[in-house]
Phi, psi and omega in degrees: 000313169288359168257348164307311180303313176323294166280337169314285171308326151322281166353287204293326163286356176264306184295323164304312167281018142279298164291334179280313205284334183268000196258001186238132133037051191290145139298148196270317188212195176308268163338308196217124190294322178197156164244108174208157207297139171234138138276119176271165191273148134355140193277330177270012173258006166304143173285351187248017157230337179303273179343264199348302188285021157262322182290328188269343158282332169295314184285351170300273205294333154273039206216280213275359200239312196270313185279297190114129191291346203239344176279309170233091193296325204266306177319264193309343155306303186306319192278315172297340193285304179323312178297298198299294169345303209278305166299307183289001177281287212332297212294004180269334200270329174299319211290311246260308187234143177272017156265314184262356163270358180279322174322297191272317185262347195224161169253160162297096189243132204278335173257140167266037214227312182257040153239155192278336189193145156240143174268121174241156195213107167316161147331152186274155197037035164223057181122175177251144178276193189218167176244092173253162195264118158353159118216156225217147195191157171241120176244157171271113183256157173283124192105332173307015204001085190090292197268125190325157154229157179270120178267148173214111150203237189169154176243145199251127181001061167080032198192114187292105182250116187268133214258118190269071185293336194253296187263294193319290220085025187215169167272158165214131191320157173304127167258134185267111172287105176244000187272343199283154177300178168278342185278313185325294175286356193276282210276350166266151180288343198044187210284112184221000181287290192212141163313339180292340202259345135307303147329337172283306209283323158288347174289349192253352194232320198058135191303140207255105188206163170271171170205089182284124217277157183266095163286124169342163181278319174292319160318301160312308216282280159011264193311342182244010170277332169265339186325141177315282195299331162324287200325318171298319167298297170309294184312320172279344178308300196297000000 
């Protein structure tokens, strides 16, 4: 009877630790801990614009049928000034973290073949995440004899990643024909079939140069103008 309880409690502790590992996350590679697909909702279906515009009417009509607009002017300035505060932190909250504009902003979707953006979210200490946008295209691959194949991918901290469609189901960084013999490479030719398919092939590979990007002055000003802690300044200042 006690080597029964025995496995019995194994049993129950192998299916528990089972279900917590399937309840998390796989990771896609070294670099970005998970990928996932989104829609955004219609722009007057944001959560950080909808609420709101139902809160400054309701409160316009009980502020003009219940108080009276001439009766009391500094109540309702003061209670619209709150809603507009109250919103513009939400919409702050979205620019800060990327969770809570998916959140205030996007649907969930099971295929990534129909979504507009994935939130990928790295590994710890190797970035922050982001909501970047999908792109989607018919390129000519190598080996496709001829026919466009529909491409999907998107970019990451300087790194392309491609929707692996026929075996993974996943995205994955550019694979580099690097498996071929040596007679292969030797006897090639490189891309000499049609100008579209040098273009496909740099839109799938991309040219091999660094770039380094220069951000605009107004983009900074952006960035340190929204900063969490400006923002905290000003405002108690004020």
């Amino acid at each position: 009877m006690k080597l029964d309880d025995e496995d019995k409690t194994a049993k129950f502790l192998s299916q528990s630790s089972k279900i917590t590992t399937s309840n998390k996350h796989q990771q896609v590679n070294d670099e970005i801990e998970s990928i996932r697909p989104y829609n955004f909702r219609p722009f007057l279906l944001h959560l950080n614009i909808l609420p709101f515009f139902v809160a400054y009417i309701a409160w316009f009509v009980a502020w003009s049928h219940y108080f009276g607009i001439e009766e009391y002017p500094e109540l309702g300035l003061i209670v619209t000034a709150c809603i507009a505060i109250l919103q513009v932190v939400t919409c702050l909250f979205c620019y800060w973290f990327v969770e809570f504009r998916v959140l205030m902003q996007c649907r969930r979707v099971d295929n990534p073949e129909n979504a507009e953006v994935v939130q990928v979210t790295p590994v710890a200490n190797n970035g922050f995440a982001e909501l970047v946008y999908l792109h989607k295209k018919f390129l000519l691959k190598e080996n496709s004899f001829n026919q466009p194949e529909k491409v999907i991918w998107f970019n990451f901290q300087k790194t392309k990643y491609f929707l692996d469609t026929k075996e993974k189901k996943q995205f994955q960084p550019v694979e580099f024909p690097l498996n071929h013999t040596l007679s292969h490479y030797l006897e090639s030719k490189g891309y000499t079939q049609s100008e579209q398919q040098i273009n496909d092939a740099i839109s799938y590979y991309d040219l091999n140069k660094m770039v380094m990007d220069i951000p605009q002055f107004f983009e900074l000003f952006i960035e340190r103008a929204t900063a969490p802690f400006f923002v905290f300044q000003v405002t108690f200042r004020i």
